[in-house]
C-alpha positions as CSV (number, residue, x, y, z in Angstrom):
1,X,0.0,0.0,0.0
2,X,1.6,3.7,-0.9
3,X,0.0,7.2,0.1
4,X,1.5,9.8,-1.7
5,X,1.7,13.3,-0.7
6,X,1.8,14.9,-3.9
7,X,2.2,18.7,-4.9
8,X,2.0,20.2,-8.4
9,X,1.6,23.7,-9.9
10,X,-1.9,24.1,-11.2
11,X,-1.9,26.2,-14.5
12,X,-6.0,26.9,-12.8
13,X,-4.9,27.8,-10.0
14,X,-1.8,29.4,-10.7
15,X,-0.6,28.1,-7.1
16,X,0.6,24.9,-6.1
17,X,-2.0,22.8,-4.5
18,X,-1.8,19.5,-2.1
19,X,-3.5,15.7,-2.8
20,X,-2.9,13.0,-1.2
21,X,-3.6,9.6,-2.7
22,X,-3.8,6.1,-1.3
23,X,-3.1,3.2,-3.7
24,X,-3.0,-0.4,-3.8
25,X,0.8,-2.0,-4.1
26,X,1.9,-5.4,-4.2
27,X,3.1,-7.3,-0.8
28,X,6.8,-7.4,-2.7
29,X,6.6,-3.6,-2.8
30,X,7.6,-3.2,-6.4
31,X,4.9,-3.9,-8.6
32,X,0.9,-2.7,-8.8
33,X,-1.4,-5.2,-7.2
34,X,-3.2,-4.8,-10.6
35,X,-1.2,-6.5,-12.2
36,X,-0.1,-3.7,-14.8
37,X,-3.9,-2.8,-15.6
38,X,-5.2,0.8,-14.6
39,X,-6.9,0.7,-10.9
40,X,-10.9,1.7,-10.5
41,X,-10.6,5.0,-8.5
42,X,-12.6,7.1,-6.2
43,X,-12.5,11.0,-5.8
44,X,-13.1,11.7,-2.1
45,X,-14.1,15.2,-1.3
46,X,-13.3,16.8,1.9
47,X,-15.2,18.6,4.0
48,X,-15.1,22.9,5.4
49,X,-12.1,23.5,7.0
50,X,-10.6,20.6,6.4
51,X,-7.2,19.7,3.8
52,X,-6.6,16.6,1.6
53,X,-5.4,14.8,4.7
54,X,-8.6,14.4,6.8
55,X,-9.8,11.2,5.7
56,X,-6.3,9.6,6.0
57,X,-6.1,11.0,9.7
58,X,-10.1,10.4,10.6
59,X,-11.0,7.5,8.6
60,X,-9.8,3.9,7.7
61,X,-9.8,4.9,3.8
62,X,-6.2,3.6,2.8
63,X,-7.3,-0.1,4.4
64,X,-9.9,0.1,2.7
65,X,-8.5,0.8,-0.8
66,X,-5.9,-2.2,0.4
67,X,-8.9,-4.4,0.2
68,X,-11.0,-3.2,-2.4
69,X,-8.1,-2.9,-4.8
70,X,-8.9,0.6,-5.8
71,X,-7.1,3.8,-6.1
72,X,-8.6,7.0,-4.0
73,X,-7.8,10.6,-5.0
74,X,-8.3,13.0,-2.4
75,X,-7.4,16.8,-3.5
76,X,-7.6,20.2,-1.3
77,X,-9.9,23.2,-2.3
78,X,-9.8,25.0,0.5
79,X,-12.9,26.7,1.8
80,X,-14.4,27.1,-2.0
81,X,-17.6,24.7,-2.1
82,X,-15.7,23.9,-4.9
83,X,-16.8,26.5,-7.1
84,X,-15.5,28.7,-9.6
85,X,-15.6,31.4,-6.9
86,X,-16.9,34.6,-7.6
87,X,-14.4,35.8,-5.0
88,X,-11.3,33.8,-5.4
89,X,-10.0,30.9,-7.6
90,X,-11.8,28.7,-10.1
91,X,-11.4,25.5,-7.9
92,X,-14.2,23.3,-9.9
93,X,-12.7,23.7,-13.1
94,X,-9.6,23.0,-11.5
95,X,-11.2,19.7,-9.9
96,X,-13.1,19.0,-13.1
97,X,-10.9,19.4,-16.0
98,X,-7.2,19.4,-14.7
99,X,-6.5,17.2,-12.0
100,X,-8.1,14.0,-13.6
101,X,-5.8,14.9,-16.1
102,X,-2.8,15.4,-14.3
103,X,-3.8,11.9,-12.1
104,X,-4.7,10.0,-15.3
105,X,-0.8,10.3,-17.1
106,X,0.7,10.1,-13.9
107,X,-1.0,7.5,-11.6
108,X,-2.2,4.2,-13.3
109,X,-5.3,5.4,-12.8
110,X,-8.0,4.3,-15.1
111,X,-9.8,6.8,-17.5
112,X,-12.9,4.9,-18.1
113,X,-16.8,6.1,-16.4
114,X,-17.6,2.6,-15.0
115,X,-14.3,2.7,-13.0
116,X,-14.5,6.1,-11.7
117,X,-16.4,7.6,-8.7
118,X,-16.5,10.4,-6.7
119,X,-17.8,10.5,-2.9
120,X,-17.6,13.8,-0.5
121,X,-18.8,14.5,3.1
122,X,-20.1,17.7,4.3
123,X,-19.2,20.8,1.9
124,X,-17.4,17.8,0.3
125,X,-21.0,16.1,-1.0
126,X,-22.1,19.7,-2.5
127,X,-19.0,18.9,-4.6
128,X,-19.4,15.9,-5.3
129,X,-22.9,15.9,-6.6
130,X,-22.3,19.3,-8.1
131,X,-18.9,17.6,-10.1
132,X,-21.4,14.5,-11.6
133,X,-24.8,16.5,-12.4
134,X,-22.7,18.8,-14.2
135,X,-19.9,16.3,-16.3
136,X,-22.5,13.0,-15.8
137,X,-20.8,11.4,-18.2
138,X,-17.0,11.9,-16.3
139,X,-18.3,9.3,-13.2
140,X,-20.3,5.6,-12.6
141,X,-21.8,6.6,-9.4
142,X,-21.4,9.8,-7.1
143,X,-22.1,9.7,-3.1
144,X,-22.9,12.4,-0.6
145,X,-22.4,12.0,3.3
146,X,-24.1,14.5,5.2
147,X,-24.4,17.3,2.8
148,X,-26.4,16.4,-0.8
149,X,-28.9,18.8,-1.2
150,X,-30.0,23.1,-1.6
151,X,-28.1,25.0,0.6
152,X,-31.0,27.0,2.0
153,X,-33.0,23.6,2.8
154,X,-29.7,22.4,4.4
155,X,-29.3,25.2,6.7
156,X,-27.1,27.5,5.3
157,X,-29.1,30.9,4.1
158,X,-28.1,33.0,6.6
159,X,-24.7,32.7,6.0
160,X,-25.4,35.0,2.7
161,X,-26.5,37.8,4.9
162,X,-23.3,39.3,5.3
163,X,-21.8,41.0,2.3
164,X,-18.4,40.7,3.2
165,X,-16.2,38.9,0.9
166,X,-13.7,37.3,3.1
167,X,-17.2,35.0,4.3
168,X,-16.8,31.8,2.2
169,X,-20.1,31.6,1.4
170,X,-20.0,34.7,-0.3
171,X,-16.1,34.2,-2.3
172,X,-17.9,31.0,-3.5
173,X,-21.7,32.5,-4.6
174,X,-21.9,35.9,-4.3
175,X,-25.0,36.0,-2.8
176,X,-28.5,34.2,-2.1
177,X,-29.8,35.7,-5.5
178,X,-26.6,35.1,-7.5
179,X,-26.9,31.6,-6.4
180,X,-30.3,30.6,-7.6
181,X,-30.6,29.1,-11.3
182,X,-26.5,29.2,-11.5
183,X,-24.4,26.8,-12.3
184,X,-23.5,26.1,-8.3
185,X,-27.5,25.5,-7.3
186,X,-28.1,21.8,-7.1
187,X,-31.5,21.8,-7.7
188,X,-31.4,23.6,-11.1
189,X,-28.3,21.5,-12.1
190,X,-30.6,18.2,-11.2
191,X,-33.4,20.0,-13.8
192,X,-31.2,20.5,-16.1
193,X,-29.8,16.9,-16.6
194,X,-33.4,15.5,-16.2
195,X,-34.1,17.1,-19.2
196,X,-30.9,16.7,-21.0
197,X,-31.7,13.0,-21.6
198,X,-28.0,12.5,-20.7
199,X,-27.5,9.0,-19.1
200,X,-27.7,10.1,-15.1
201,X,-24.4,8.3,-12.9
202,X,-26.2,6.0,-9.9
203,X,-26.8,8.9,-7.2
204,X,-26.6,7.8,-3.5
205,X,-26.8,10.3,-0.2
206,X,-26.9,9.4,3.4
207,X,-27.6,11.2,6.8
208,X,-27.5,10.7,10.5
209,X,-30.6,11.1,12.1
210,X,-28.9,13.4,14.6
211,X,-27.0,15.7,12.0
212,X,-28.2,19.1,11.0
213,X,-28.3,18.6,7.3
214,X,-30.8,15.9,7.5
215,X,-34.1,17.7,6.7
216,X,-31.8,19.4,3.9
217,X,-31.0,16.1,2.9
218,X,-34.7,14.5,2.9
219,X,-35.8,17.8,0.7
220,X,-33.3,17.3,-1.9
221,X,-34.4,13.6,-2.2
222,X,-37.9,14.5,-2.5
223,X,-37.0,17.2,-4.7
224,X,-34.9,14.2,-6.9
225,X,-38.0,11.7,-7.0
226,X,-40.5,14.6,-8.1
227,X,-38.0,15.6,-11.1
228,X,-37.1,11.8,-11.9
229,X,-33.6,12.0,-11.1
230,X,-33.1,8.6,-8.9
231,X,-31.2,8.9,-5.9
232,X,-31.1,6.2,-3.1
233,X,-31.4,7.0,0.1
234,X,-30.1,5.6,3.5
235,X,-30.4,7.1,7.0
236,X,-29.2,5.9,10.1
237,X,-28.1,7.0,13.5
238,X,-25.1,9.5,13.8
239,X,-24.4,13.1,13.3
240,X,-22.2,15.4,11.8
241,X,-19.1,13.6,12.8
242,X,-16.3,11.2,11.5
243,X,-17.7,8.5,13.9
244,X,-20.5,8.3,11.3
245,X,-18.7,8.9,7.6
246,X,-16.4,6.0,8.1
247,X,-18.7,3.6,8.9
248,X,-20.9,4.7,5.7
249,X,-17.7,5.4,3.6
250,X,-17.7,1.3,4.1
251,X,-21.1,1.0,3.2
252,X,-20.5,3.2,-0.1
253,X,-17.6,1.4,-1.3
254,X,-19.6,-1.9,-1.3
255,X,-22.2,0.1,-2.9
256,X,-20.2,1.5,-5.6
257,X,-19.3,-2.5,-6.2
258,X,-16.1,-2.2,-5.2
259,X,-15.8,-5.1,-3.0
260,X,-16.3,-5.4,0.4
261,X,-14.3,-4.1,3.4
262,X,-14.0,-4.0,7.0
């Protein structure tokens, strides 16, 4: 097993910018497990305030890439909701367009849909679901912990009340109004690829029953079923905590068919 701390000047960005990565070896330490084929990967999405390193330091993720022979990408966007911020840096087309590339020739990573995925918790599932309704065609199945959904129903208008720029909410959106019908608000994105008749990745969220995001969470669902974009649903006891996203990180992997893990 390797983890590699990996820098690299972003021509987006025009800064250099941290990911880590966790990915399978064999037992001899010299050659791929894979056996010289490309690995199936997963994008995993951090949460606010947190770096590319939370999941290594909060989570079991690099066992369970060990055992699910998979590849796991995990990049840092700061504070950005990963958006092209109307404040600050364009972080999704960063995510979107140059780091797969920049993975993909470096990493034997594989470049095909079925094999890719992305999974975030927190500000990290905004990403992720905002990353496959927009480039549906990029991923096989996308995953939100804790965080799929409208950011108002989720709990977070207020935060647009201040007008000062250094609040993330407003680098990322601007404001409340700027947000609705944009390319950052999940619901119109869902609309929009609804009626695209583009082929829709699987779609999977989960929330604690505990956690503030979960009537957010429930909307956006409903929301989903009414428009006909299929999303499956779990809910289970926990809150906003790491307690509760690495048990269901598990329970996603198995559900991305990755194999199973412990």
């Amino acid at each position: 097993m390797a983890v590699v701390q990996f820098e690299f000047l972003s021509q987006i960005l025009g800064e250099v910018t941290n990911v880590a990565i966790a990915i399978p070896m064999s037992k001899a330490g010299c050659e791929l497990a894979a056996g010289g084929s490309k690995f199936k990967v997963i994008y995993l999405l951090h949460g606010g305030g947190d770096d590319c390193n939370v999941f290594l330091r909060n989570t079991s993720i690099e066992r369970y890439s060990r055992q699910g022979n998979f590849a796991v990408i995990m990049p840092e966007v700061r504070n950005s909701y990963y958006c092209d911020m109307r404040y600050g840096l364009r972080f999704f087309a960063y995510l979107s367009e140059e780091l797969p590339r920049v993975i993909e020739n470096l990493f034997p990573i594989s470049a095909k849909r079925q094999d890719r995925f992305v999974m975030g918790n927190s500000m990290g599932a905004q990403g992720a679901i905002k990353w496959a309704l927009k480039k549906p065609e990029f991923f096989g199945a996308v995953a939100g912990l804790s965080g799929m959904g409208d950011l108002e129903d989720l709990g977070f208008g207020d935060r647009f009340e201040s007008r000062n720029p250094a609040c993330a909410f407003i680098a990322a959106y601007k404001s409340l109004e700027d947000y609705r019908g944009s390319e950052e608000d999940i619901r119109h994105l869902a609309a929009g690829l609804v009626d695209s008749g583009k082929e829709i990745p699987r779609i999977f969220s989960c929330c604690g029953t505990e956690d503030f995001t979960f009537d957010g969470c429930v909307k956006f669902v409903e929301y989903a079923r009414q428009i006909g974009l299929p999303v499956t649903f779990e809910t289970g006891p926990g809150a906003h905590t790491f307690d509760f996203w690495d048990s269901w990180i598990r329970y996603v992997v198995r559900w991305f068919g990755l194999g199973e893990v412990s």
